[in-house]
C-alpha positions as CSV (number, residue, x, y, z in Angstrom):
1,X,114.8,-53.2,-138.2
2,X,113.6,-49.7,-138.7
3,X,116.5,-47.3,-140.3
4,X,115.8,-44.9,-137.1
5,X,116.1,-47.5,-134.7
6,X,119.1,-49.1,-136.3
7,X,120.9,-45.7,-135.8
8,X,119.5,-44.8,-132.4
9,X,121.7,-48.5,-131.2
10,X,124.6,-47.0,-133.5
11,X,125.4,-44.0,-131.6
12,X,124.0,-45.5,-128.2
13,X,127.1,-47.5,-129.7
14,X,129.5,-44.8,-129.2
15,X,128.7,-43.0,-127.1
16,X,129.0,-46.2,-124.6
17,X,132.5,-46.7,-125.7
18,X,133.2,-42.7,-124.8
19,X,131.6,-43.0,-121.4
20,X,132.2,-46.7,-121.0
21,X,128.5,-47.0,-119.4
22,X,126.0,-49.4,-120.9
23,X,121.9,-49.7,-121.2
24,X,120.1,-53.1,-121.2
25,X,116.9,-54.1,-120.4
26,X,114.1,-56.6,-121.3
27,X,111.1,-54.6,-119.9
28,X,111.0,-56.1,-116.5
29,X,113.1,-56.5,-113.1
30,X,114.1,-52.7,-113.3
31,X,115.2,-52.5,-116.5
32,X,116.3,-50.3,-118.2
33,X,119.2,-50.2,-116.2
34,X,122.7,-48.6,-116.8
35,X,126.6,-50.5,-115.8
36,X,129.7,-49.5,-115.9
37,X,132.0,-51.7,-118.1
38,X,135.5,-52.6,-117.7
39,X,137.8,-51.7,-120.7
40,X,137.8,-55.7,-121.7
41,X,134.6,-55.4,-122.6
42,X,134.4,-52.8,-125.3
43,X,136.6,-54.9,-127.3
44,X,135.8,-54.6,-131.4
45,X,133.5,-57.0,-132.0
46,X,131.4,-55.7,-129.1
47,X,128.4,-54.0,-129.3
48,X,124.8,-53.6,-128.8
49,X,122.5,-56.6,-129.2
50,X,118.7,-55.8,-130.2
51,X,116.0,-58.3,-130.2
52,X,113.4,-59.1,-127.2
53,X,116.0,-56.8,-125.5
54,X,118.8,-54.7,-125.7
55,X,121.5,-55.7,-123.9
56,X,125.6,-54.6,-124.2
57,X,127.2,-57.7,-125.4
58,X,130.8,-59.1,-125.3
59,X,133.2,-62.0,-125.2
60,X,134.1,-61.6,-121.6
61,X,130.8,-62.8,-121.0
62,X,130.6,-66.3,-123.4
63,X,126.8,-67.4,-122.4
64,X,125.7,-64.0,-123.1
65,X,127.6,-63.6,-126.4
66,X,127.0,-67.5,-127.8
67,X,123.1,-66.0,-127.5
68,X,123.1,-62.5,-128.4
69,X,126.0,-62.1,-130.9
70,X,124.1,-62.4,-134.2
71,X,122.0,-59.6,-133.2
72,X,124.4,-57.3,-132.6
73,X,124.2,-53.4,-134.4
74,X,127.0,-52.4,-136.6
75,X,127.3,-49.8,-139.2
């Protein structure tokens, strides 16, 4: 991943665990789109996946997280 993009999902990071509001989207349906999370899902290890899509991923939500996990953006 590019070094600009790879810091663009790092503070997209933070700043959705200051507001608590997510961005996802694949490029079709609407997206992007923005959601409101619940405080169970900014747990640690959450955190944005990027791939095909970016998409807020966490435990809470196993399906999502069995798939996405690996490609989640940490410093």
């Amino acid at each position: 991943m590019e070094d600009n993009k790879r810091e663009f999902i790092i503070r997209l990071e933070k700043l959705t665990r200051e507001t608590g509001v997510s961005i996802g989207g694949c490029g079709c349906c609407g997206s992007p789109f923005l959601r409101e999370l619940k405080k169970e899902e900014l747990h640690d290890s959450a955190g944005y996946s990027y791939g095909d899509q970016v998409i807020w991923v966490s435990k809470m939500y196993m399906d999502e997280w069995d798939e996405h996990h690996k490609g989640i953006i940490k410093e």
